[in-house]
N, C-alpha and C positions, 0 to 999 in steps of 0.2 A: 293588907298592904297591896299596893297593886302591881301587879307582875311587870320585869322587865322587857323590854325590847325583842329580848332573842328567845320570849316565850312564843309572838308568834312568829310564823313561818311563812314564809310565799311556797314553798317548795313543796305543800301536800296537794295542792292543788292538780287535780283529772282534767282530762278532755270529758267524760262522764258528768262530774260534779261541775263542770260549767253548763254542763247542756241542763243539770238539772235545775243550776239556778236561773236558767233563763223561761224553763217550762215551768217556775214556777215565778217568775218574774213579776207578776200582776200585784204579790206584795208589798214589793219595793216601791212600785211605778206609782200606786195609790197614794201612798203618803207623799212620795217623790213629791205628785203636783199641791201638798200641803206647801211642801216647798218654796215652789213654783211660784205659786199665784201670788203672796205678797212682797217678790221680788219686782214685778210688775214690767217683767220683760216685754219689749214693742218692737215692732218691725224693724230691722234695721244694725239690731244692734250683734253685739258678738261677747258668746257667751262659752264659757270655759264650764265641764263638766269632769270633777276633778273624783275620780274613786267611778267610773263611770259605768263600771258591770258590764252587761251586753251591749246596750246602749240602748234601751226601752227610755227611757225618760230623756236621752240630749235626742233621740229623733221625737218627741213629743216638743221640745225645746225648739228645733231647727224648725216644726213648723206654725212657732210663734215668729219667728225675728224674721221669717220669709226667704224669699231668694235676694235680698242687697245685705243681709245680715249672716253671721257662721255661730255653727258653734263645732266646738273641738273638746271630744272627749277621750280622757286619758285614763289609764288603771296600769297598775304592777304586773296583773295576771295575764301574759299572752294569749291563754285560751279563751279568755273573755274578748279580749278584743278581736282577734278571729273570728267571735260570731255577730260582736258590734257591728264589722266590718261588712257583712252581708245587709245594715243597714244603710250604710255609708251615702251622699248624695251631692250636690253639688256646693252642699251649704252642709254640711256634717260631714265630717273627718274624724277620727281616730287612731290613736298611736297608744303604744306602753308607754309608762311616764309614771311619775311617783309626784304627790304633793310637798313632797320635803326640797326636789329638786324639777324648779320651774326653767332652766336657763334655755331653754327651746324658745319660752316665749321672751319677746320684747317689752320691755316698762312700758306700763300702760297701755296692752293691748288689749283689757275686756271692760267691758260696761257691767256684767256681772258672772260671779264665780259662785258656784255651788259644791258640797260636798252632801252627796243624799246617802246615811249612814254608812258612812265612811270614818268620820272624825273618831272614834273610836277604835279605829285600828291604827291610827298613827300613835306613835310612840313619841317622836318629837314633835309635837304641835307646836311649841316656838317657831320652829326651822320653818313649819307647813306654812303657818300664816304671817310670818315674814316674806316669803314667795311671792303668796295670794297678795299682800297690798303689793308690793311694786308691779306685778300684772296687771294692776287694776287702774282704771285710770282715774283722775283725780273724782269724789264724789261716786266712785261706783259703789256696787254695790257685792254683798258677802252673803251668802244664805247658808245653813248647814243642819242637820240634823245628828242627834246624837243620843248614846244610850247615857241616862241619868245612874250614877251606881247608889242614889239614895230612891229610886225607884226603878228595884229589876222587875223586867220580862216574869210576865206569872209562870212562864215555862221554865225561867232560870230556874226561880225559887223551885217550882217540884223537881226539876234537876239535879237542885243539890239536897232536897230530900231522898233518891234515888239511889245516890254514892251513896250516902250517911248510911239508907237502909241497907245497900251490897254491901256494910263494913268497910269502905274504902275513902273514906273523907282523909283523913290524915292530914297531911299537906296538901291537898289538892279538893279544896270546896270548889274549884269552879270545874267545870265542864271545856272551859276553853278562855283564853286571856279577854280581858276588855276594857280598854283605858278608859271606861267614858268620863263625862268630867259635872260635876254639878253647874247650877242657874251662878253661883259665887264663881268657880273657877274659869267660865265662859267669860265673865262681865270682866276678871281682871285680864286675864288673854287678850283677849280683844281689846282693851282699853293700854294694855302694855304696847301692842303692836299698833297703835295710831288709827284703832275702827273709831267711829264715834257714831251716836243713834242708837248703842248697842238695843236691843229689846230681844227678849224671849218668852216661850208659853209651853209649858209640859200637856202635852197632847196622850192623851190614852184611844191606841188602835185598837180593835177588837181582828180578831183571826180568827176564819175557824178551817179547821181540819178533818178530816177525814177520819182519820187513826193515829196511832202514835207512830208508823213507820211514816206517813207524809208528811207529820209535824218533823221526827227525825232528819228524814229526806232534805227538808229545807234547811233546817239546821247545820247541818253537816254542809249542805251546799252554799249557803250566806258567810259559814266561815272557813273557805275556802281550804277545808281540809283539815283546819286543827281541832276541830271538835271532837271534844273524846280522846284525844291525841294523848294525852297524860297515863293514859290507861292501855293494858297489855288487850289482848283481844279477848280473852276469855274474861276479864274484867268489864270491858265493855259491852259483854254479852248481860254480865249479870245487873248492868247499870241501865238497860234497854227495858232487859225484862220488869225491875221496879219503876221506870218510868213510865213504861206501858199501862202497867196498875193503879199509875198513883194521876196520870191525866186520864184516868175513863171518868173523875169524880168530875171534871168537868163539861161530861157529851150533854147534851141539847139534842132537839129534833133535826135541829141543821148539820150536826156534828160539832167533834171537839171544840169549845168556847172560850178563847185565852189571852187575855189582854196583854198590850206593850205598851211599853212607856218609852217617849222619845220626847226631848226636849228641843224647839227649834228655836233657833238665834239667828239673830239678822243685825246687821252693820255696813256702814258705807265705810268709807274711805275718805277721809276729808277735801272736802274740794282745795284747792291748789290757793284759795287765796286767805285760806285760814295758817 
């Protein structure tokens, strides 16, 4: 069953665990421009970066659409946006901001909106992409990536081999909440809230890692605190040490080797004379 609302949290989130997700940001930013590219943003335009992190991928974005184009990236986390902020430019802005609640922007202020795994942490996705179309102007455009839960992260799965093996599964198989949503529950989403063009494609990223403390490291940092949260600290200790054991089956010469699965979707918004 998938967890409610108030499993996650804004509230564990460091000044620490933003800097380390941004030192390790080059994760995100890579698939980010799977994103990107066939959204087919052009100089000029103005683009909304919704879930936006540091801001690694909307200044990658600001220096597509140029200096007569913006983009404006928003996140819940204020410590992220603090170091966004250090990218900030004449054409890229950032503020805290939630995708459930857009009334900052004006109808039909973007040509396109993105969510680079993001959509997985919202809880009300109706609420979110009801927002995103009235943002949107007529015919724009909608990008998002997202965790598929009929295919987890190969780190999930030894994850929750890890609990299982510290005796501690019980109620809590997962390591941390994650709404993602299947290729069926995107198409009726999007097609309930007036996208049309829907299309999607399950893309497998490969990671690798160092060890189980920087595979951890990003972890903990990507879920801005809740990870592990379920569990007392001497539980979490002993959930670390069988996960340490149970990703060495995966090193390589490169180090740790461990695929993700993300699903991406793309939708416009009907042009105005439909």
């Amino acid at each position: 069953m998938p967890r409610t609302a108030g499993d996650i949290s804004l509230e564990h989130d460091t000044p620490e665990l933003a800097r380390s997700y941004d030192d390790a940001g080059l994760v995100q930013f890579r698939h980010g421009k799977f994103l990107i590219g066939p959204l087919a943003i052009k100089s000029g335009e103005h683009v909304l970066d919704i879930g936006t992190g540091t801001g690694r991928l909307a200044e990658f974005v600001a220096g597509l659409v140029g200096p007569n184009g913006r983009v404006i990236g928003i996140d819940p986390l204020a410590g992220r946006i603090e170091i966004a902020r250090l990218r900030q430019g004449d054409n890229l802005q950032f503020a805290t901001g939630r995708a459930e609640d857009l009334a900052r922007f004006d109808d039909a202020q973007f040509d396109a909106v993105y969510l680079n795994s993001v959509f997985h942490w919202i809880s009300d996705k109706d609420r979110a992409l009801q927002e995103v179309r009235r943002v949107l102007k007529p015919g724009g455009r909608l990008g998002l990536n997202v965790q598929d839960p009929s295919h987890p992260h190969q780190s999930r799965v030894l994850l929750r081999r890890a609990i299982a093996e510290a005796g501690l599964a019980g109620n809590r198989q997962d390591s941390n909440p994650v709404l993602g949503s299947t290729d069926d529950e995107l198409k009726s989403l999007f097609a309930a809230h007036g996208f049309t063009g829907y299309r999607s494609e399950l893309r497998a990223l490969i990671d690798i890692h160092d060890d189980a403390a920087s595979l951890l490291q990003w972890s903990e940092a990507s879920a801005f605190g809740n990870f592990l949260e379920a569990f007392t600290p001497s539980e979490r200790e002993q959930v670390r040490r069988a996960f340490a054991r149970l990703v060495e089956e995966k090193r390589t010469p490169e180090g740790l080797k461990l695929e993700r699965y993300l699903r991406f979707a793309f939708a416009q918004k009907a042009p105005s004379h439909q």
